[in-house]
PDB file of N, CA, C and O in Angstrom:
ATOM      1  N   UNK A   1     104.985 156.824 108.427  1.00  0.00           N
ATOM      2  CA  UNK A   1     103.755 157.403 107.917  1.00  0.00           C
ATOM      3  C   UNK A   1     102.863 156.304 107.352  1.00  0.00           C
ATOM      4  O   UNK A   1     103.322 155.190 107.102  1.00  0.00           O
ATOM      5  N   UNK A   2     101.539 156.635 107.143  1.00  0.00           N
ATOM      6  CA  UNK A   2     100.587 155.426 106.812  1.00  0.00           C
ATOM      7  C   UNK A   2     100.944 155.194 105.263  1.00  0.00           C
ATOM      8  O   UNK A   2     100.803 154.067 104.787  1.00  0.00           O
ATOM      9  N   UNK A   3     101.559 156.612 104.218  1.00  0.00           N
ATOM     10  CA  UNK A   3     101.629 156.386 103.321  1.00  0.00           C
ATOM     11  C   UNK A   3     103.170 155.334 103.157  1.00  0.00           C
ATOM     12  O   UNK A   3     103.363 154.841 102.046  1.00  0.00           O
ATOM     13  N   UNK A   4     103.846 155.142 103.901  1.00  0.00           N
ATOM     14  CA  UNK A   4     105.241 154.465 103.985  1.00  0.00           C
ATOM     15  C   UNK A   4     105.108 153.647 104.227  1.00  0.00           C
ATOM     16  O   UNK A   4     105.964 152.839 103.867  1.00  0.00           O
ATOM     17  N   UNK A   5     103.698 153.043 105.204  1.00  0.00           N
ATOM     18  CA  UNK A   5     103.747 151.486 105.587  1.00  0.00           C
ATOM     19  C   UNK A   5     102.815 150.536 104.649  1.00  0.00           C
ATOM     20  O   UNK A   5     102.775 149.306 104.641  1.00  0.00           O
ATOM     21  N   UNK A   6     101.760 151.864 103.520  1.00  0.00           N
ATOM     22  CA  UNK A   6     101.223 150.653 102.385  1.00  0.00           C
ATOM     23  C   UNK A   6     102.310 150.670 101.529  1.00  0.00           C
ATOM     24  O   UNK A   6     102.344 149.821 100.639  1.00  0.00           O
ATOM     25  N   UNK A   7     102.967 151.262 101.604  1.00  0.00           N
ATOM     26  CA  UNK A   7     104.314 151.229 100.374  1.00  0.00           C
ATOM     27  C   UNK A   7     105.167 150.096 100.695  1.00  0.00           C
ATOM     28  O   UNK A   7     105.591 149.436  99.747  1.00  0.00           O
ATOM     29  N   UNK A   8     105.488 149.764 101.881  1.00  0.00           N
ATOM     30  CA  UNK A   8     106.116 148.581 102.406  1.00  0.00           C
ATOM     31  C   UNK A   8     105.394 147.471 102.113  1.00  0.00           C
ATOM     32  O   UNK A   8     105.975 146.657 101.395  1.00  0.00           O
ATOM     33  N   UNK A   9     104.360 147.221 102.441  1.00  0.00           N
ATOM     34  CA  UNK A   9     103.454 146.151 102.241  1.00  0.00           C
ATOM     35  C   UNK A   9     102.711 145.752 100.588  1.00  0.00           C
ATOM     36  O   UNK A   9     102.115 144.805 100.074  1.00  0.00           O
ATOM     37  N   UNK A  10     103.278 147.391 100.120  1.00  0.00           N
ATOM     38  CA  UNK A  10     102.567 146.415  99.093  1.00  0.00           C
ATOM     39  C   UNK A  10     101.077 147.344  98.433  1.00  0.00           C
ATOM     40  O   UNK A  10     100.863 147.435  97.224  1.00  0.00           O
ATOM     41  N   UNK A  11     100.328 147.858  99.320  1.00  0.00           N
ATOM     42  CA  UNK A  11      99.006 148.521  99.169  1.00  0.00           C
ATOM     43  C   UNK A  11      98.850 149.780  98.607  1.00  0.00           C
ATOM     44  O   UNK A  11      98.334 150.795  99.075  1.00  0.00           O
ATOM     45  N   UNK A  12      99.606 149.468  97.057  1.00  0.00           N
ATOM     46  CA  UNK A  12      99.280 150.497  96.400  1.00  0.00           C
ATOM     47  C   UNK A  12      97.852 151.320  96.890  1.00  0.00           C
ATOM     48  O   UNK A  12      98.222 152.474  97.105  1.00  0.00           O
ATOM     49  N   UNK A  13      96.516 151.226  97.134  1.00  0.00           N
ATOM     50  CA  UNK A  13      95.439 152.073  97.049  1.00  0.00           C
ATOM     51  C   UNK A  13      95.832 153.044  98.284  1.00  0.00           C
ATOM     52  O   UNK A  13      95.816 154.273  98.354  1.00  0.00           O
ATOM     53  N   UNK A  14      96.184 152.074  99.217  1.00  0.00           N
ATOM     54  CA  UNK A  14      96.676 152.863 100.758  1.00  0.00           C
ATOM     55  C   UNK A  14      97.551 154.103 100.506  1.00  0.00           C
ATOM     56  O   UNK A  14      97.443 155.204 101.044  1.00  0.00           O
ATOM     57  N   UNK A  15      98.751 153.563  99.253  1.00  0.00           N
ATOM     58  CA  UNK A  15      99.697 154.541  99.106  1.00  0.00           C
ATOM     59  C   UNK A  15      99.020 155.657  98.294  1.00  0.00           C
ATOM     60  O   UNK A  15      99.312 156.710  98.861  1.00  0.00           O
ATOM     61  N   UNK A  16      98.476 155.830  97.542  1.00  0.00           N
ATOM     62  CA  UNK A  16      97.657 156.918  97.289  1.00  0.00           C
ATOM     63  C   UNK A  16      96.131 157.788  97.570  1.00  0.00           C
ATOM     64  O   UNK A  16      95.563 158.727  97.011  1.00  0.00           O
ATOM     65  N   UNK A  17      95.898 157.083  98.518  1.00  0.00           N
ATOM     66  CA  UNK A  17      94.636 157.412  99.408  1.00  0.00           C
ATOM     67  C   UNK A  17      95.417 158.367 100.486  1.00  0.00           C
ATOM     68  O   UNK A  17      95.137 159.540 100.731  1.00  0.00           O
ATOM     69  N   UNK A  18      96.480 157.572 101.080  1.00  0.00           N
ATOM     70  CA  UNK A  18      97.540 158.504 101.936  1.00  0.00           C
ATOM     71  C   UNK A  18      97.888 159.837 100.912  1.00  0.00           C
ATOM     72  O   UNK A  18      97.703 161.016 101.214  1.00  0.00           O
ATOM     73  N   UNK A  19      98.322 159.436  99.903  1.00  0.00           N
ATOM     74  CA  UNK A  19      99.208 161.077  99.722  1.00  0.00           C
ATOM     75  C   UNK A  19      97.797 161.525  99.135  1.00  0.00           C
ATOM     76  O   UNK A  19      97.569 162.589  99.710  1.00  0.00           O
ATOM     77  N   UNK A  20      96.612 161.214  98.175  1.00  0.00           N
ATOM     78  CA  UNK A  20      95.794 162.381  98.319  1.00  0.00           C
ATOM     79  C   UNK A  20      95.237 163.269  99.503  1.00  0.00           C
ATOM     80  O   UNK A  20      95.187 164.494  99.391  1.00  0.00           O
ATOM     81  N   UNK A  21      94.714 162.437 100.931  1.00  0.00           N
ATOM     82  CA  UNK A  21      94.844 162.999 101.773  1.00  0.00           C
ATOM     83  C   UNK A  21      95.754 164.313 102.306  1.00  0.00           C
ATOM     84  O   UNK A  21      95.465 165.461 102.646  1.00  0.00           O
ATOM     85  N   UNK A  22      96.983 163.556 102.202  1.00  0.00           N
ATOM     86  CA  UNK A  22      98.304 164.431 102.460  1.00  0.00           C
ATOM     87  C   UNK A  22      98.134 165.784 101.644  1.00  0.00           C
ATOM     88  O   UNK A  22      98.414 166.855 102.182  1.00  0.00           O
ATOM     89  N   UNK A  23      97.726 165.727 100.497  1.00  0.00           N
ATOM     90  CA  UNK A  23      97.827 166.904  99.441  1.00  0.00           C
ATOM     91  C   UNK A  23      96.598 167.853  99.456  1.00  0.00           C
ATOM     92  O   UNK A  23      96.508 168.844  98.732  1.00  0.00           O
ATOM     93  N   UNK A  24      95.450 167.364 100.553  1.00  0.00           N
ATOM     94  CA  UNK A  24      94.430 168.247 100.693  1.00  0.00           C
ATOM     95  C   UNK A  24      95.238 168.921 101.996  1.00  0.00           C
ATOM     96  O   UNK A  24      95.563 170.105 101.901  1.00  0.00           O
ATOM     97  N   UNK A  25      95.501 168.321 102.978  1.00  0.00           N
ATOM     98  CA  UNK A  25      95.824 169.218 104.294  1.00  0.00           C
ATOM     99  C   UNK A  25      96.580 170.020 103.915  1.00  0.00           C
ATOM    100  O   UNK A  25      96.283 171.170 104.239  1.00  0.00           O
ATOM    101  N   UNK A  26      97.873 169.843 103.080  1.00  0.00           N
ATOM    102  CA  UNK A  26      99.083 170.490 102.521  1.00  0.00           C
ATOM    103  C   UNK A  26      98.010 171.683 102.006  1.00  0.00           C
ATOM    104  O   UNK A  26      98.129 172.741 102.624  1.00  0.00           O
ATOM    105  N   UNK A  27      97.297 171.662 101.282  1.00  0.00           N
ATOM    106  CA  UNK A  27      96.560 173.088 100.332  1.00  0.00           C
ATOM    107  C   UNK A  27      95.871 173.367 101.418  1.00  0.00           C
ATOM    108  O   UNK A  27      96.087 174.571 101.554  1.00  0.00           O
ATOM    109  N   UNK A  28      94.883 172.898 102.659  1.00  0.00           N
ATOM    110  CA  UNK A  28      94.435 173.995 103.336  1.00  0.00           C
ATOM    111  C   UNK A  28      95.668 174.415 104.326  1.00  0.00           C
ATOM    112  O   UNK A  28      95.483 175.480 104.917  1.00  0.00           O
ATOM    113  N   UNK A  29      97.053 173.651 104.629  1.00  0.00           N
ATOM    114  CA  UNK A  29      97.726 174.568 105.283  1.00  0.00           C
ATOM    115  C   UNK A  29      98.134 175.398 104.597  1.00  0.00           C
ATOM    116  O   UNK A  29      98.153 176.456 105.226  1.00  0.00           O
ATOM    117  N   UNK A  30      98.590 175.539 103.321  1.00  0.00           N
ATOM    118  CA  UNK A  30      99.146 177.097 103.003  1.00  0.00           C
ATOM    119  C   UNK A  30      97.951 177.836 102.622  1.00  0.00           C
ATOM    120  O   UNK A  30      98.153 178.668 101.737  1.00  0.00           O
ATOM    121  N   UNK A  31      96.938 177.762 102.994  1.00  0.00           N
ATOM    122  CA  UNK A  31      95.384 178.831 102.273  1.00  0.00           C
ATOM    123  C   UNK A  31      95.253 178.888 101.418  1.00  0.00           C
ATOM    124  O   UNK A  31      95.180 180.010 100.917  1.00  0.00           O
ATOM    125  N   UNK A  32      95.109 177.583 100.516  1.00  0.00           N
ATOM    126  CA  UNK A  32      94.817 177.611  99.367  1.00  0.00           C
ATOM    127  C   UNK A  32      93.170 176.994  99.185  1.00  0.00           C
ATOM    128  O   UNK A  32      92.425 177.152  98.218  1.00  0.00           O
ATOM    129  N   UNK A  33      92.928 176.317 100.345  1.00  0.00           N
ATOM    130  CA  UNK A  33      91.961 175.992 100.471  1.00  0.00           C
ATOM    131  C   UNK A  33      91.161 176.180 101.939  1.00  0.00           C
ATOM    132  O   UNK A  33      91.925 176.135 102.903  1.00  0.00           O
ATOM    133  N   UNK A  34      89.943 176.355 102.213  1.00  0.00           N
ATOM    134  CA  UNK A  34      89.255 176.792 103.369  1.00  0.00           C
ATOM    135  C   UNK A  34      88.556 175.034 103.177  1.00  0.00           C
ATOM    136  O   UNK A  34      88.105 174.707 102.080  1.00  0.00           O
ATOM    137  N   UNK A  35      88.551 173.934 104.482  1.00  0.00           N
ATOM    138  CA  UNK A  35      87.809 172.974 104.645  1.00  0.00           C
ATOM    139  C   UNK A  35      86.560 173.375 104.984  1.00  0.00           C
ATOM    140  O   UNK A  35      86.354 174.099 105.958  1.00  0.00           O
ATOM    141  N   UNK A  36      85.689 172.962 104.251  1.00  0.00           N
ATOM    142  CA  UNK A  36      84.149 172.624 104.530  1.00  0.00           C
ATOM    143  C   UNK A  36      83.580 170.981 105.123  1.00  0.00           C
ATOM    144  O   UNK A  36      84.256 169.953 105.088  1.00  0.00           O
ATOM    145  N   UNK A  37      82.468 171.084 105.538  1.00  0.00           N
ATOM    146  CA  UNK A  37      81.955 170.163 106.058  1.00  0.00           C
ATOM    147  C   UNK A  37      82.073 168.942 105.111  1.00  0.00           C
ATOM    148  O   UNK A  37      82.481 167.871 105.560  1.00  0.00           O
ATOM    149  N   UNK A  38      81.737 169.076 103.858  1.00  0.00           N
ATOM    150  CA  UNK A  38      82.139 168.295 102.265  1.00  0.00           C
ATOM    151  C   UNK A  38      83.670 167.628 102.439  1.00  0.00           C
ATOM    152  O   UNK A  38      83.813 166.410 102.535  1.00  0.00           O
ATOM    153  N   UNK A  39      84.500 168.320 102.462  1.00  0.00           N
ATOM    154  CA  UNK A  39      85.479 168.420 102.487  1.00  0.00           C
ATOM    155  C   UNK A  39      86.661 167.200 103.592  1.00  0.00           C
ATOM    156  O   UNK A  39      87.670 166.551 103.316  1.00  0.00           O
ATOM    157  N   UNK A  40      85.560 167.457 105.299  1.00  0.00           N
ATOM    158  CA  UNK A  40      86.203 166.713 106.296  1.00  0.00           C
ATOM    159  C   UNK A  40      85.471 165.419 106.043  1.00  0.00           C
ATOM    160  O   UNK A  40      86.111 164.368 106.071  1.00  0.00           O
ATOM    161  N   UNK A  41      84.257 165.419 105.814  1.00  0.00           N
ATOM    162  CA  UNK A  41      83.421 164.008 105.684  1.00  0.00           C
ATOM    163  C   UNK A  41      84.650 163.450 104.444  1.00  0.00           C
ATOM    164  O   UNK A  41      85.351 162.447 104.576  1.00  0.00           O
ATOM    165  N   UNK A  42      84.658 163.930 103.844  1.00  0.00           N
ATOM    166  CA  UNK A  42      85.888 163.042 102.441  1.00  0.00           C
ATOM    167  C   UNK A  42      87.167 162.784 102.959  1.00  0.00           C
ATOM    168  O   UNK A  42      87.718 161.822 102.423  1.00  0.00           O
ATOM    169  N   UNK A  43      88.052 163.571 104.178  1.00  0.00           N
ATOM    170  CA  UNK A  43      88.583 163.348 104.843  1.00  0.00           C
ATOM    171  C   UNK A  43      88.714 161.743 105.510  1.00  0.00           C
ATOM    172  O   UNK A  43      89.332 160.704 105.280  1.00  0.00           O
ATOM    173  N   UNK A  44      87.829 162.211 106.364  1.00  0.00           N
ATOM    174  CA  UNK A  44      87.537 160.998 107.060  1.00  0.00           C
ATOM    175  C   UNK A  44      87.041 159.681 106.532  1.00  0.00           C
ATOM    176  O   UNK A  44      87.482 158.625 106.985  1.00  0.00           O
ATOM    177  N   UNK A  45      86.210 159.716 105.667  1.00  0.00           N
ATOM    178  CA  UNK A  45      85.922 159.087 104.660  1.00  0.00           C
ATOM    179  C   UNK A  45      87.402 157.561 104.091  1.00  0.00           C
ATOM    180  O   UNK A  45      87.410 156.350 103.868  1.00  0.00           O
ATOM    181  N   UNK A  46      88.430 158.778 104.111  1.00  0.00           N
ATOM    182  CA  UNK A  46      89.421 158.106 103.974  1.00  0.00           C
ATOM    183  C   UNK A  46      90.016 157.552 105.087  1.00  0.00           C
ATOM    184  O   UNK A  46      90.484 156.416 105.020  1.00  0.00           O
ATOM    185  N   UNK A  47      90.062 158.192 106.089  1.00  0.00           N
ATOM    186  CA  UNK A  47      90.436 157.668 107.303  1.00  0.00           C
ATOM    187  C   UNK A  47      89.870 156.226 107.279  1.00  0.00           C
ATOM    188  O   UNK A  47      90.428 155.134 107.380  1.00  0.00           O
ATOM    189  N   UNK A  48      88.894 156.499 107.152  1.00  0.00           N
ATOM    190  CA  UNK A  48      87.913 154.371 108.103  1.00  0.00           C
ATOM    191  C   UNK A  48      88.553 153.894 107.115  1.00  0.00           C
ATOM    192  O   UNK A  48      89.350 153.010 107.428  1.00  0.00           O
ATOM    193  N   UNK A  49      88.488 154.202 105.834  1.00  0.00           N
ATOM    194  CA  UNK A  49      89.599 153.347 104.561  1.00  0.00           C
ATOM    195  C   UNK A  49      90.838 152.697 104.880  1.00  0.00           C
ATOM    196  O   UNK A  49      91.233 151.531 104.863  1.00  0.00           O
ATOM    197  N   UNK A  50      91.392 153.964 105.216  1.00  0.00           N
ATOM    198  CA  UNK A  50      93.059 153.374 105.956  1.00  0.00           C
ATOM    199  C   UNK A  50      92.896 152.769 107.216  1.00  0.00           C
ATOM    200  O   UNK A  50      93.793 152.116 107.750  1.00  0.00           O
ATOM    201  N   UNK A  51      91.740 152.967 107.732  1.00  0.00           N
ATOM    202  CA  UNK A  51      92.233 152.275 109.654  1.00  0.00           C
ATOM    203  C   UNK A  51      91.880 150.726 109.131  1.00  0.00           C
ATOM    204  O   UNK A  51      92.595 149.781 109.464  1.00  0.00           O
ATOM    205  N   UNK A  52      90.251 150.501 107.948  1.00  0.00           N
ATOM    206  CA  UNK A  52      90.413 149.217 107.455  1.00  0.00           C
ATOM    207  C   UNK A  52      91.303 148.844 107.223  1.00  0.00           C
ATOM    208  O   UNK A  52      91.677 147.844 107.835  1.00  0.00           O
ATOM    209  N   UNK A  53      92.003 149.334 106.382  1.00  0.00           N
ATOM    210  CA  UNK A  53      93.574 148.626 105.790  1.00  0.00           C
ATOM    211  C   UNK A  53      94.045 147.905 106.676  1.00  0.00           C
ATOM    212  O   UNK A  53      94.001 146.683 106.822  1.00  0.00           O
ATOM    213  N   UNK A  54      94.599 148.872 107.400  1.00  0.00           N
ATOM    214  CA  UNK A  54      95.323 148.299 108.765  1.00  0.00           C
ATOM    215  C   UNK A  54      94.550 147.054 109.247  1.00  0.00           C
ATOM    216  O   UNK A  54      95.336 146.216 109.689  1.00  0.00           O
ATOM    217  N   UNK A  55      93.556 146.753 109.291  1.00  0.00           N
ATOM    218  CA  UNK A  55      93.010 146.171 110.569  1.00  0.00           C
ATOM    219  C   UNK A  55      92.693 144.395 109.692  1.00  0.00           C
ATOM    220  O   UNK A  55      92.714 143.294 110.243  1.00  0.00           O
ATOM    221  N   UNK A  56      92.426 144.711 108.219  1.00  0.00           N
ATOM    222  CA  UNK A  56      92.047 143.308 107.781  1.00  0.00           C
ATOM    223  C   UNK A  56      93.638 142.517 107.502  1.00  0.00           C
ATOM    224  O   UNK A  56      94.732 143.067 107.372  1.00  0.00           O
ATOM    225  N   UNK A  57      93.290 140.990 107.466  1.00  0.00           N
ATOM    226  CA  UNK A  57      93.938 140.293 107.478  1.00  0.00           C
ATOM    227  C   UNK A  57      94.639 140.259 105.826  1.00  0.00           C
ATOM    228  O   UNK A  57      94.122 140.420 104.721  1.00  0.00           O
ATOM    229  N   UNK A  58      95.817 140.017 106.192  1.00  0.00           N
ATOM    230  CA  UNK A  58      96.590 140.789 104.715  1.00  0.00           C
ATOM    231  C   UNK A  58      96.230 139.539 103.726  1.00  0.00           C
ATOM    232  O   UNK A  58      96.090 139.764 102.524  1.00  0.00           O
ATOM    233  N   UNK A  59      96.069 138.095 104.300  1.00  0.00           N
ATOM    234  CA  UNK A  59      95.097 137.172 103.021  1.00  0.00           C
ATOM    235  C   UNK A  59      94.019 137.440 102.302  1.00  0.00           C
ATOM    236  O   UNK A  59      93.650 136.839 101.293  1.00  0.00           O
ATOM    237  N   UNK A  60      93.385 138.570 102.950  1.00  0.00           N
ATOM    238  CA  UNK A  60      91.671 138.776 102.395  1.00  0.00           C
ATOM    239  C   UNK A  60      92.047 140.081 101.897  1.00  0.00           C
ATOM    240  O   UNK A  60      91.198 140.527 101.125  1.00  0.00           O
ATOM    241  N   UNK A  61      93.160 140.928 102.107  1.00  0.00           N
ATOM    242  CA  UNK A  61      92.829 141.838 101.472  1.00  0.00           C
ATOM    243  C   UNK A  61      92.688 142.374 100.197  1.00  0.00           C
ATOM    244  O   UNK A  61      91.963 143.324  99.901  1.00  0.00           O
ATOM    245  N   UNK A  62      93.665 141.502  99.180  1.00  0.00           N
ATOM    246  CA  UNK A  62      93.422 141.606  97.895  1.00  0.00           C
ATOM    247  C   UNK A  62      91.959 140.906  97.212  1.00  0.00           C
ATOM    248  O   UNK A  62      91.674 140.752  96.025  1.00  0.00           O
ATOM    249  N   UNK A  63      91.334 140.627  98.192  1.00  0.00           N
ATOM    250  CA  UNK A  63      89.924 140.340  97.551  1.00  0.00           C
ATOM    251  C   UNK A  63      89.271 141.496  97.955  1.00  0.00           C
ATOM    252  O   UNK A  63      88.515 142.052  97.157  1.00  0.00           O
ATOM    253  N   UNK A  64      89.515 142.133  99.536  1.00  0.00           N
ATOM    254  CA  UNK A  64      88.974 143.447  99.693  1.00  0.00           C
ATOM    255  C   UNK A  64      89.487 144.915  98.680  1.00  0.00           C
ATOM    256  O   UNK A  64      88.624 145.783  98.553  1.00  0.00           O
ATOM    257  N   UNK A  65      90.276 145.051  98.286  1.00  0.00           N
ATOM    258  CA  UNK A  65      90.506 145.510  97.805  1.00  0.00           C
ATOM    259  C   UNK A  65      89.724 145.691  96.714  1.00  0.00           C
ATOM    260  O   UNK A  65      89.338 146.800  96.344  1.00  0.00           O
ATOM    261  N   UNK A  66      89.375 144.297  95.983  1.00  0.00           N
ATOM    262  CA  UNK A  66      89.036 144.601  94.345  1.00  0.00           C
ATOM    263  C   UNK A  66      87.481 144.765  94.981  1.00  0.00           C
ATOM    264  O   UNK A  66      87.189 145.943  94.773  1.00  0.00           O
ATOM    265  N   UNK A  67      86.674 144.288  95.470  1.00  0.00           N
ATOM    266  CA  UNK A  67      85.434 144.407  96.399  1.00  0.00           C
ATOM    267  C   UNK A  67      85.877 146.578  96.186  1.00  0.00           C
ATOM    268  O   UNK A  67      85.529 147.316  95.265  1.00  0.00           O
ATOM    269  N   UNK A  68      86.264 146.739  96.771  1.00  0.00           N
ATOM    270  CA  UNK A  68      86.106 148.428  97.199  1.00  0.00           C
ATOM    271  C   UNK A  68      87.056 149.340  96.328  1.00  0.00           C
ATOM    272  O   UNK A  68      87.492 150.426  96.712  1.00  0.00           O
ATOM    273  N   UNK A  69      87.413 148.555  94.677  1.00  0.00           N
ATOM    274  CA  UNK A  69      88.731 149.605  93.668  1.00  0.00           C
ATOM    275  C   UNK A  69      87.811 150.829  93.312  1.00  0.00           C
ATOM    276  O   UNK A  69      88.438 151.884  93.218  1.00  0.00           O
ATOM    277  N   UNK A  70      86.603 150.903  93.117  1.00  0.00           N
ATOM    278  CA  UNK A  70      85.839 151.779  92.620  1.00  0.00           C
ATOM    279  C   UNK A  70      85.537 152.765  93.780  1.00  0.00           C
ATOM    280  O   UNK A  70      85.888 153.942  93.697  1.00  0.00           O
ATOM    281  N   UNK A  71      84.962 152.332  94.731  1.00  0.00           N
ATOM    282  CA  UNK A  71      85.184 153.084  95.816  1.00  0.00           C
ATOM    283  C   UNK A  71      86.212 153.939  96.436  1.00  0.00           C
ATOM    284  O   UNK A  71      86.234 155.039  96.989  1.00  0.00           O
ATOM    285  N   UNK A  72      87.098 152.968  96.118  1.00  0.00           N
ATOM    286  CA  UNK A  72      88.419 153.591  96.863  1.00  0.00           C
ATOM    287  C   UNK A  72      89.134 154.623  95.399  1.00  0.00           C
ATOM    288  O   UNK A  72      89.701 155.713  95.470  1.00  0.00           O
ATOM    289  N   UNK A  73      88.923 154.030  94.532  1.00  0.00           N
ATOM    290  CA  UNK A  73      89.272 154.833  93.281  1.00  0.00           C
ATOM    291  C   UNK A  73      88.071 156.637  92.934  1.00  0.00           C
ATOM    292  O   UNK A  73      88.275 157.561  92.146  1.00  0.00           O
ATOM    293  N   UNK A  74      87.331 156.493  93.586  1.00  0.00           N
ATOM    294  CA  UNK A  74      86.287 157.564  92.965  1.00  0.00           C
ATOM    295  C   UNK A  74      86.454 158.975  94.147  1.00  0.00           C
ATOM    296  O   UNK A  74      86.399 160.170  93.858  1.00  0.00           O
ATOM    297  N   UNK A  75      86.694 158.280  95.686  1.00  0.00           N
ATOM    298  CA  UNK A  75      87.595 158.921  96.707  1.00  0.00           C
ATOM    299  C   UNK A  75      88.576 159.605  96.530  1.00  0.00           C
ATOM    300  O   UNK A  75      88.672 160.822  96.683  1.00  0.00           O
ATOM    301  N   UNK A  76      89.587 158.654  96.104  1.00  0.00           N
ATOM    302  CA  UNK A  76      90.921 159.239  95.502  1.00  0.00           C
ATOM    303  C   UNK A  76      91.058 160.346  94.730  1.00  0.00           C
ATOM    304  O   UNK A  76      92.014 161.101  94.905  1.00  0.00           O
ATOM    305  N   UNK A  77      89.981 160.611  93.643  1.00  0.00           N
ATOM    306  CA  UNK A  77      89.678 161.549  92.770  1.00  0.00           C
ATOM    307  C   UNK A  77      89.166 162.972  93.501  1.00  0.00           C
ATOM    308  O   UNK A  77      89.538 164.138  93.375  1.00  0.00           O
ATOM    309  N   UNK A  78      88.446 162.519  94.077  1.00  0.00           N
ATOM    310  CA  UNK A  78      87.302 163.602  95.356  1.00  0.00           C
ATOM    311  C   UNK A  78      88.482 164.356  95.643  1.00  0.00           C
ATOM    312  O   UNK A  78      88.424 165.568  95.434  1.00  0.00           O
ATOM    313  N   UNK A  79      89.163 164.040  95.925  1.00  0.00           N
ATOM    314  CA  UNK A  79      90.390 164.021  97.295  1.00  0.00           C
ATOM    315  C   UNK A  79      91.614 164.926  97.012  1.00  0.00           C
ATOM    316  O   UNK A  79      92.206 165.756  97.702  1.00  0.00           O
ATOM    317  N   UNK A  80      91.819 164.352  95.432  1.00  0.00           N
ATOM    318  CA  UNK A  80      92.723 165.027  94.393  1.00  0.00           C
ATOM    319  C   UNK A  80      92.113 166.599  94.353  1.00  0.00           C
ATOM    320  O   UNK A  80      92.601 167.662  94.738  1.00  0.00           O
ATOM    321  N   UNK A  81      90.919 166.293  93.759  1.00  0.00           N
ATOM    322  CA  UNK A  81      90.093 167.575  93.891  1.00  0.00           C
ATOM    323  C   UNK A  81      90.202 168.721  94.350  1.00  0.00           C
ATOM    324  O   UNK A  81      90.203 169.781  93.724  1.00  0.00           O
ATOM    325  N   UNK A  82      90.330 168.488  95.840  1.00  0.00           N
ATOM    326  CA  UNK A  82      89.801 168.861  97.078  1.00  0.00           C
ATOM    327  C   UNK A  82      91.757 169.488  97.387  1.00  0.00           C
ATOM    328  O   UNK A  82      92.224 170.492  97.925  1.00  0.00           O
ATOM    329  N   UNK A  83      92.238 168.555  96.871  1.00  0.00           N
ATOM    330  CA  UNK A  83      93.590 169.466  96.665  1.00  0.00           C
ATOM    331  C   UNK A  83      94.243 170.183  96.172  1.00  0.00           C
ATOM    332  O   UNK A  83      95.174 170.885  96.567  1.00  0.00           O
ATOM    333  N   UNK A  84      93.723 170.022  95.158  1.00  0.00           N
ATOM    334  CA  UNK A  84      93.902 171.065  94.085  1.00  0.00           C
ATOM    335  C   UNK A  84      93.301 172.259  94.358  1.00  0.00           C
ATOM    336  O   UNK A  84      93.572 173.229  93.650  1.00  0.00           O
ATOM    337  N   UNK A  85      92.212 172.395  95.635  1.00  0.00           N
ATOM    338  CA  UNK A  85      91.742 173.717  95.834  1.00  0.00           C
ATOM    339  C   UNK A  85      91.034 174.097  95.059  1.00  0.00           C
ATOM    340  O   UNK A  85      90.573 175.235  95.149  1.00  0.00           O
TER     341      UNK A  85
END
């Protein structure tokens, strides 16, 4: 899982960008939540986040990282949100 391979590496933000993700689909699969357009854009949102992850060079990323903690931190929250239904 994407959340298992920032956990391996190291990328705490990855590892919880993954399970907030994880914890919105989880609430609209049991109907706790109906996705809105709001909702998939924040989705995805996270997606280009994680496919970045993946894709930058693991020397630059702790500079990318602190470059995008607020970003990636204010997401995370959205996300939580958005799971909680």
């Amino acid at each position: 899982s994407l959340k298992g391979a920032a956990r391996i590496v190291g990328i705490d933000p990855g590892v919880r960008l993954a399970h907030a993700m994880e914890d919105a689909f989880e609430s609209a699969r049991k109907g706790r939540l109906a996705l809105d357009a709001v909702h998939i854009d924040r989705l995805l949102a996270a997606g280009d986040y994680l496919a970045h992850m993946g894709k930058i060079d693991i020397t630059a990323m702790a500079a990318w990282l602190d470059a995008e903690a607020a970003a990636i931190a204010a997401l995370i929250a959205e996300l939580e949100a958005i799971g909680r239904g």
